[in-house]
C-alpha positions, 0 to 999 in steps of 0.5 A, spaced: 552 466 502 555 472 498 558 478 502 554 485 502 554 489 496 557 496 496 551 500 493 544 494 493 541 499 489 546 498 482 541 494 478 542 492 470 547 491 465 549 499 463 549 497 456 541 496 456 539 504 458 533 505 458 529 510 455 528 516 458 521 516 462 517 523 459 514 526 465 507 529 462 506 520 461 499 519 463 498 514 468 495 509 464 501 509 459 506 509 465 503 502 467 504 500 461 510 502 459 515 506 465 521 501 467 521 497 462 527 496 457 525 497 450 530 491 448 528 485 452 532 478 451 531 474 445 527 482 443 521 479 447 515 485 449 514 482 456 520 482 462 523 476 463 522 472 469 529 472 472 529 466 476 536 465 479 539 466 486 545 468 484 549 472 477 556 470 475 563 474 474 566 472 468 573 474 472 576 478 478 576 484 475 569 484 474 567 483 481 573 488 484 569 494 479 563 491 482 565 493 489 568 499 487 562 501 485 564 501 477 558 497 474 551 497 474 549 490 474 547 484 479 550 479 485 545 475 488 538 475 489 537 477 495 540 484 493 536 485 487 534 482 481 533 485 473 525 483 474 525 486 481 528 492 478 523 493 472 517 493 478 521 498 482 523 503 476 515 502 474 512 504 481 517 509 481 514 512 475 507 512 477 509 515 484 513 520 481 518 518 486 526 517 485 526 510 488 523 504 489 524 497 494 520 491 493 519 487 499 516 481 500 509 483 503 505 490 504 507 488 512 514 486 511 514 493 507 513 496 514 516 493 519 523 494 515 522 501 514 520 502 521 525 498 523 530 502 518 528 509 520 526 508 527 532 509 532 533 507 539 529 511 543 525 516 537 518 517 537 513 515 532 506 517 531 501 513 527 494 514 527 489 510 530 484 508 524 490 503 521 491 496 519 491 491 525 498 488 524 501 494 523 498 496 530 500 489 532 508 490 531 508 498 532 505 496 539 509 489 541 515 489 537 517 497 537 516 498 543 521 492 545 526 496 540 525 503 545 521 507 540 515 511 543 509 511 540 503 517 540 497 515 537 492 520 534 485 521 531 486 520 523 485 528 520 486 531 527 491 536 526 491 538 532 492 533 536 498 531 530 502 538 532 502 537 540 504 529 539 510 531 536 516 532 541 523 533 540 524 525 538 520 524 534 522 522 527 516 519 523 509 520 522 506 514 519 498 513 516 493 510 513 490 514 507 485 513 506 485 508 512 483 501 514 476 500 515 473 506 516 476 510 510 479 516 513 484 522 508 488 526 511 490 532 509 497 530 506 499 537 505 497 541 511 500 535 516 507 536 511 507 542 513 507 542 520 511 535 520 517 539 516 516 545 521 518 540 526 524 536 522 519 530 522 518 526 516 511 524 514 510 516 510 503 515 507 500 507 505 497 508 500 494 502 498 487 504 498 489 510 494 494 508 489 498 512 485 492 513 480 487 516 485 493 520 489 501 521 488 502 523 496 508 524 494 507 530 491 502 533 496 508 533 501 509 526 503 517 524 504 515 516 503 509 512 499 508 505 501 504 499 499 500 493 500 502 490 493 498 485 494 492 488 493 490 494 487 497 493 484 497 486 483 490 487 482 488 479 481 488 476 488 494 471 487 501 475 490 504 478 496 508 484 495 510 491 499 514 497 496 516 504 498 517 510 494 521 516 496 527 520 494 534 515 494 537 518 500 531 516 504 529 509 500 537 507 500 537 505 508 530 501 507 533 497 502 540 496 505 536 494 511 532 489 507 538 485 504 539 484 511 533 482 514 531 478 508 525 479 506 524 479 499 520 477 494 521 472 489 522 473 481 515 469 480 512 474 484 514 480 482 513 478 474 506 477 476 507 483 480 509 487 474 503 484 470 498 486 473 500 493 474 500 494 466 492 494 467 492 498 474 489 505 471 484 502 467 482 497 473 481 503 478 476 507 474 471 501 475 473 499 482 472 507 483 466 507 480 463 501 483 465 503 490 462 510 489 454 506 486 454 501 492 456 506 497 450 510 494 446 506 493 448 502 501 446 510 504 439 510 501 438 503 504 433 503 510 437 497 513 443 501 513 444 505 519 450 509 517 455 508 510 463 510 510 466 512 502 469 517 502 465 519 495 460 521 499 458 528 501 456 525 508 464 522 510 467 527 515 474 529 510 469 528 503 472 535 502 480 533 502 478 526 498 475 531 493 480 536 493 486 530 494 483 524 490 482 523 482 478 517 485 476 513 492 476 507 490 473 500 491 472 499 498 466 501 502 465 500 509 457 500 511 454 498 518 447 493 518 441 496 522 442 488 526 446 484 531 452 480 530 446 473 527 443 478 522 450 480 520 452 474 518 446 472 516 447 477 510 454 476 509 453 469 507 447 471 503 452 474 498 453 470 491 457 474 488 463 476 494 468 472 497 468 472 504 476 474 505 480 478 508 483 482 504 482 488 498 484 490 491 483 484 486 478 483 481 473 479 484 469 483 490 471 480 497 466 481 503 468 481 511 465 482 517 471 485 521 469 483 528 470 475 525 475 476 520 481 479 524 478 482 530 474 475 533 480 474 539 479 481 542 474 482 547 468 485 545 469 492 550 477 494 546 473 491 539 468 497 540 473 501 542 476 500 536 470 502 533 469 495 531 461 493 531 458 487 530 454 489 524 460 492 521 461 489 513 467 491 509 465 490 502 472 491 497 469 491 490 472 488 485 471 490 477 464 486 476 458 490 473 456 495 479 448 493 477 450 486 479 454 488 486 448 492 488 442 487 485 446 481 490 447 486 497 439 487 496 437 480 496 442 479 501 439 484 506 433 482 505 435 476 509 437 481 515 
């Protein structure tokens, strides 16, 4: 095993510059272009798939200019990779941030930034509306760690300002959240955060830097599931940060430690599917918008969340924030849990799956799905009903999306 580099950040061959990245780009020629250097091995178009674990040194010299910090180049795979860097400087150019770490899934994502950045005895505050997992390792890993946890209700200022206490160091949400498709207010709680010293991380995975840059509503760091919209094709797991350098530099150090990256395959993958992120999201968005209207309008729906609609609780903040609301639409079935998987298995087009952001739509009934070892009175107090469906629409034709969910609540 190789020893710890001085700067894990170095990444290739200086000889091989990159072009500068113009800031006016718009997202679509960004995630074709940004990151990658216009002169490939072998004059190829596409990146390489560098699939080795380890670079070598052609002399002594070379390895003490390296530790000295004298070279930019590579040592050992766990510290970096040329086709891991292409992928962070592309999500950097997107997020419009200084760095970018790529990880080996969206949860690895978080629990190494949570780790990284939380000391002993801090406190942290999250909202409640968040994904399971995240909630899982913030309530019986990090408190194992000595960190203090204050959870709030999504959008509620307030509650935010009177949360913060002197330990506190980082407020961490979902926007929009996991399922019920909360958006915070980046710009207002930025505020108030750095009033207080506090330090704000945004996953973004349900956004994406196409329908909103957190970073320049005031976030201090952007996180992603990559596994989902960014990757975009249900076949790779994958989790970045963003943020300035100062901040994003002892994630990564952290992560050359605990382990958890990601494979050169994945991330090539990873960079691929990027390419097509811009063009993808304005079909997922107008999906999600034409099967949350039609859904709203529907006698057996008793109540629709898409931030799109006029009816969602921050409607207001998404239009303001949001270019789009994305793909995915929570909705709850006028019906008991029997009717509801009635429903759910009369869908044709769907993939029943726990997850979002492919091309394919998935479908689920949380309360199956993730929440089934829960007892039924924390389930609904986590807002997790029997007749609640979490539909993530892919890129299929919106007509054919909502001609499926008719015949199948016609079932119910």
């Amino acid at each position: 095993m190789s020893g710890a580099p001085s700067d894990p950040s170095r990444s290739e061959d200086p000889s091989r510059d990159l072009p500068e990245e113009p800031r006016d780009r718009g997202p679509a020629t960004s995630s074709v272009h940004a990151g990658e250097l216009r002169q490939q091995e072998a004059n190829a178009i596409t990146t390489p798939i560098y699939q080795t674990s380890t670079f070598w040194f052609r002399n002594s010299k070379e390895v003490t200019d390296y530790q000295e910090g004298k070279s930019n180049r590579e040592e050992y795979g766990r510290y970096g990779n040329p086709t891991w860097r292409a992928v962070e400087r592309k999500i950097s150019a997107l997020e419009g941030g200084e760095e970018t770490v790529l990880f080996a899934s969206g949860m690895c994502a978080a629990t190494t930034t949570f780790m990284a950045l939380l000391p002993e005895g801090s406190h942290l505050i999250v909202t409640s509306d968040c994904y399971r997992r995240t909630r899982q390792f913030i309530e019986q890993y990090l408190s194992r760690m000595g960190v203090e946890t204050t959870v709030i209700e999504p959008s509620n200022l307030e509650a935010f300002r009177e949360a913060i206490r002197p330990n506190t160091k980082l407020f961490f949400t979902e926007s929009p959240t996991n399922p019920y498709l909360r958006v915070i207010d980046v710009p207002a709680f930025a505020k108030v955060a750095h009033e207080r010293g506090v330090q704000i991380i945004i996953d973004s995975t349900f956004a994406t830097p196409v329908n909103h840059r957190a970073l320049e509503d005031g976030a201090d760091l952007v996180l992603h599931s990559a596994t989902k919209y960014l990757g975009g094709h249900n076949d790779l797991l994958a989790g970045t940060l963003t943020g300035p350098r100062a901040m994003v530099e002892p994630v990564r150090k952290a992560l050359g430690v605990l382990g958890g990256i990601i494979d050169s395959h994945a991330a090539w993958l990873l960079l691929r599917g990027i390419k097509t992120l811009d063009i993808r999201m304005e079909r997922h968005n107008a999906n999600g918008l034409a099967l949350a209207t039609y859904l709203e309008a529907h006698p057996k729906v008793r109540r629709v969340w898409y931030p799109g609609l006029a009816s969602h609780p921050d409607h207001a903040v998404a239009k303001r924030m949001m270019k789009g609301c994305g793909g995915v639409v929570t909705f709850e079935i006028e019906t008991d849990l029997e009717g509801a998987m009635r429903f759910i298995d009369a869908t044709r087009i769907p993939y029943q799956a726990p997850s979002l952001g492919g091309v394919e739509s998935l479908i689920e009934l949380p309360v199956t799905m993730s929440f089934w070892d829960k007892p039924k009175e924390e389930r609904l107090r986590l807002g997790i009903t029997d007749s609640l469906v979490r539909y993530a629409c892919g890129i299929e034709n919106a007509a054919d999306i909502i001609a499926d969910i008719e015949q199948a609540l016609a079932k119910v």
